[in-house]
C-alpha atoms as one frame of an Amber mdcrd trajectory, in Angstrom:
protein
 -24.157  12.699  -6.980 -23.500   9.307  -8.492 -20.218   8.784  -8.430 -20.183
   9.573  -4.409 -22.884   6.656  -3.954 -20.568   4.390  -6.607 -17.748   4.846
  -4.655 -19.359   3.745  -1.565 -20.697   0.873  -2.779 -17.312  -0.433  -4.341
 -15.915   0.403  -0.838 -18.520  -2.399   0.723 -17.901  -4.724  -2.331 -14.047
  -4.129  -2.266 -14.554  -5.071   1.282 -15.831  -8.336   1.217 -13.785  -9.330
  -2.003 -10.675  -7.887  -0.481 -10.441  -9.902   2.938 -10.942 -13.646   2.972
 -13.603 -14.890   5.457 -11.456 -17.406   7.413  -9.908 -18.275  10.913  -5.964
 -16.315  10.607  -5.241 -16.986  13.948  -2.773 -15.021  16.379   0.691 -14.254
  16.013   3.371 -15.904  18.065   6.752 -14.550  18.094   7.794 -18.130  18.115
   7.097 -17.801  14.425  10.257 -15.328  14.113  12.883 -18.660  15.328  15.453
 -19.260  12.358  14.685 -16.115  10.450  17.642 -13.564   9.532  18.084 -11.075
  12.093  16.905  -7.582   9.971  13.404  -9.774   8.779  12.506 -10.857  12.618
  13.745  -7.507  13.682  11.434  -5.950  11.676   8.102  -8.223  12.342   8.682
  -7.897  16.289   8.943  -4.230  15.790   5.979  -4.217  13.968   3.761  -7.059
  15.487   2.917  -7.447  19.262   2.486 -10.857  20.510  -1.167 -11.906  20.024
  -2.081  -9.546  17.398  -4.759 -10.998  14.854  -2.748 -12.368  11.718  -4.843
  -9.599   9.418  -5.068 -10.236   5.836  -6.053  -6.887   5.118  -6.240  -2.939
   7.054  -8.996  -0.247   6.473  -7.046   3.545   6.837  -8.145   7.017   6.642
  -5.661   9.213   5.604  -5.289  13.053   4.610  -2.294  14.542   3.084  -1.087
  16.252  -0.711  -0.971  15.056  -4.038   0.773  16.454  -6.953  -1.733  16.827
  -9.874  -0.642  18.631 -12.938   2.669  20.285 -11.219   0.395  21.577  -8.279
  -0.164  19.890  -4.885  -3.079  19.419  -3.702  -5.166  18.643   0.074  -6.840
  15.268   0.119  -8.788  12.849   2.703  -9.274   9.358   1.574 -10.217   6.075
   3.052  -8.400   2.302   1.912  -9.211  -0.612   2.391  -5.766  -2.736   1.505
  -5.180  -6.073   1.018  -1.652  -6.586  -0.225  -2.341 -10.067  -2.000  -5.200
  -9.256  -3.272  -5.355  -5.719  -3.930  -7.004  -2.274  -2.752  -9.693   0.445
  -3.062  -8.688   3.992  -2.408 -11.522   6.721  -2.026 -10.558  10.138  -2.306
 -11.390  14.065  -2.683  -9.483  15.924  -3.631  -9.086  19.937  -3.530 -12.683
  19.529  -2.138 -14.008  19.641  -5.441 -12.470  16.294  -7.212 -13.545  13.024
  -6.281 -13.447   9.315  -7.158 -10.993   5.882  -6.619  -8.184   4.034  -7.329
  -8.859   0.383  -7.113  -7.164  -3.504  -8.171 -10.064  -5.410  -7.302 -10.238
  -9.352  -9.208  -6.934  -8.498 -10.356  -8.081  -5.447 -12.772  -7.566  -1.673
 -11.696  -9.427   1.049 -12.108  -8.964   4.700 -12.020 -12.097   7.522 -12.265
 -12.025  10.798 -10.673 -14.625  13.300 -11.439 -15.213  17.089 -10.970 -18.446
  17.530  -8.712 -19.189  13.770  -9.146 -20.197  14.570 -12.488 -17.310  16.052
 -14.939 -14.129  13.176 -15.822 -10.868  14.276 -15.061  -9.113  10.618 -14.658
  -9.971   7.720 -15.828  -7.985   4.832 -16.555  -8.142   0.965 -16.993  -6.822
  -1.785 -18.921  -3.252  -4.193 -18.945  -0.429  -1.407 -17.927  -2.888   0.097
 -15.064  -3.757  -3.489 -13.788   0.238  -4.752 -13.734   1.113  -1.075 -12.012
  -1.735  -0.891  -9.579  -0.377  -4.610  -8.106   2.855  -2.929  -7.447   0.998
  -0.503  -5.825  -0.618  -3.131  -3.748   2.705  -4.865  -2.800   4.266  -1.376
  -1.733   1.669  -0.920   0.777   1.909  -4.274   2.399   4.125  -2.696   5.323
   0.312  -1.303   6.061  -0.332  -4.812   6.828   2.872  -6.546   8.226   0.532
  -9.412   8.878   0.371 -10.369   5.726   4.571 -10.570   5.207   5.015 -13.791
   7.717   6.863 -16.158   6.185   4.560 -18.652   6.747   2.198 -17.158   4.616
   4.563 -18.464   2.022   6.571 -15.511   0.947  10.534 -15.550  -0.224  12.812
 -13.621   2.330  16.220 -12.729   1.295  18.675 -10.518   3.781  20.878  -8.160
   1.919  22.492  -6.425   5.257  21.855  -5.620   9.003  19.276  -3.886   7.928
  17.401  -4.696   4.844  15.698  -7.502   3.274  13.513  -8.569   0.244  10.656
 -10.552   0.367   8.439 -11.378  -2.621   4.324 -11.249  -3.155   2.289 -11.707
  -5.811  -0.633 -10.014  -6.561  -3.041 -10.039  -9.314  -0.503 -12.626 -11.252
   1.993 -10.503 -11.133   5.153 -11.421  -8.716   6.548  -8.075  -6.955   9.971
  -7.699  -4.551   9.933  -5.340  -2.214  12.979  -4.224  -0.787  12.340  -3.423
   3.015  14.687  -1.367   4.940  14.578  -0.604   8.731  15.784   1.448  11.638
  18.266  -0.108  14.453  15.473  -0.566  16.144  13.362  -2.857  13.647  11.207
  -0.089  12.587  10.436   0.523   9.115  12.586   3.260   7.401  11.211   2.493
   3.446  10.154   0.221   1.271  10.729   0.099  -2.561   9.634  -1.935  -5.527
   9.958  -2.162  -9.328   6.763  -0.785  -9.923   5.177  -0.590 -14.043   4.596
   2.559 -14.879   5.033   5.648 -17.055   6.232   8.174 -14.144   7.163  10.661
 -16.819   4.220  10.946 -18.596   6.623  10.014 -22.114   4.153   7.565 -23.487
   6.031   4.720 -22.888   5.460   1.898 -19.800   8.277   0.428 -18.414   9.434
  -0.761 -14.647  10.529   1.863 -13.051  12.010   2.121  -8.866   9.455   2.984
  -6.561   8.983   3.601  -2.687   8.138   5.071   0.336   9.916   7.240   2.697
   8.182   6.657   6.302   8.670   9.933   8.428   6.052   8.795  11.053   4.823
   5.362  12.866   1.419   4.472  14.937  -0.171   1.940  16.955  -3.425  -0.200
  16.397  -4.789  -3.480  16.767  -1.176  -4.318  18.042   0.257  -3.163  14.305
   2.999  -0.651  14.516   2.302   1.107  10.953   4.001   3.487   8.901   1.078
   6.105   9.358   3.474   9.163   7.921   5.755   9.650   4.674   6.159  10.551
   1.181   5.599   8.590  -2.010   6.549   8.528  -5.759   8.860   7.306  -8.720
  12.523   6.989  -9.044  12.833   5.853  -5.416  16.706   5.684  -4.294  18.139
   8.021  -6.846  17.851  12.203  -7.466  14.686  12.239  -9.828  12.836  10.775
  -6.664  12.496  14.520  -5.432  10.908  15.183  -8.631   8.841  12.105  -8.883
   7.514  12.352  -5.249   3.610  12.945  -5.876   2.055  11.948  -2.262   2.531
  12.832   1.352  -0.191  11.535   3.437  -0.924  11.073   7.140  -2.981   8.056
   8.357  -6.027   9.644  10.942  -7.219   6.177  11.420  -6.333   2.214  11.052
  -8.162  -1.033  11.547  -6.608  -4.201  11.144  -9.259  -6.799   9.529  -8.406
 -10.378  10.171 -12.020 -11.638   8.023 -14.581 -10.682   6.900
């Protein structure tokens, strides 16, 4: 089956090419002095003192995705680095399998049927600028990678919300973070390029995550339940939500 042996080795290169082989040190809530109350709120929530500053997090997940109007089971593995991009590995229905990737800054989609018939595949401009807001979205995978000192804009809009902004792949991405009383993360959104109605036409369009579940690794509190899709914030979002998942397993990587 070729396309099971491809995907593995991407998932080794995306590896290496994802996460940065350097000294990221440990995180001090020091760090958190001066910042508004809802950003340092929400990295103490979601970083205990001493955790490895990681650049990057490999998951296993399992879950549904909406394919065609029908939901389907999946397992999949990531490895995520939110400034540099991803590589998710998937089957789904048992039967379909393949990745979604932004590695070097160009993404990649190619699912097969047995490892051998196409059913997706998809490259080019509009799927490298959408798969980077992809990338930024799942940053709250990595809070790590949100300090402040790695350089990134924080604005506070309320008690409980902020925006911060990262680039990936050239292309600069605000995520809108909002959190419980208690710092944790209730959702994050972002204008995300798309074509979430399948009209033809690519545009930036809201996009988010509702987290209905939290866990504990590597001193990371994660979102490691929730739903996903298009039109995040207003009433299409029931129709454009395409992904529940459920993260069975999370490493932290801090290099290479």
């Amino acid at each position: 089956m070729p396309l099971a042996c491809d995907t593995r080795s991407r998932a080794a290169g995306a590896t290496s090419s994802l996460v940065g082989a350097r000294a990221v040190g440990e995180f001090d809530p020091s760090e958190l002095a001066g910042l508004p109350g809802s950003v340092a709120r929400y990295l103490s929530a979601s970083i205990a003192p001493g955790a490895a500053r990681a650049t990057a997090a490999r998951v296993a997940m399992d879950g549904r995705i909406r394919l065609g109007g029908r939901w389907l089971a999946f397992r999949a593995h990531e490895v995520i680095a939110p400034r540099e991009g991803f590589l998710w590995a998937a089957r789904v229905a048992g039967v379909i399998w393949g990745a979604d990737s932004l590695i070097g800054g160009a993404g990649r989609t190619e699912f097969h049927l047995a490892g051998v018939i196409p059913v997706a595949r998809a490259s080019g401009d509009d799927v490298d600028r959408s798969a980077a807001g992809r990338a930024a979205a799942e940053a709250v995978w990595v809070p790590t990678a949100l300090l402040p000192l790695d350089g990134h804009a924080v604005d506070e809009l309320d008690h409980h919300t902020f925006r911060v902004g990262i680039a990936v792949g050239g292309v600069d991405n605000r995520l809108t973070v909002r959190t419980l009383p208690s710092g944790h993360l209730a959702s994050v959104e972002v204008t995300r390029w798309g074509d979430p109605d399948a009209s033809g036409s690519w545009g930036w369009h809201r996009f988010g995550m509702e987290v209905t579940g939290y866990g504990r690794a590597d001193g990371i509190t994660f979102p490691a339940a929730g739903r996903v899709g298009w039109h995040f914030g207003a009433p299409e979002f029931a129709d454009g939500t395409f992904f529940h998942y459920r993260l069975t397993g999370y490493r932290a990587l801090a290099s290479a």
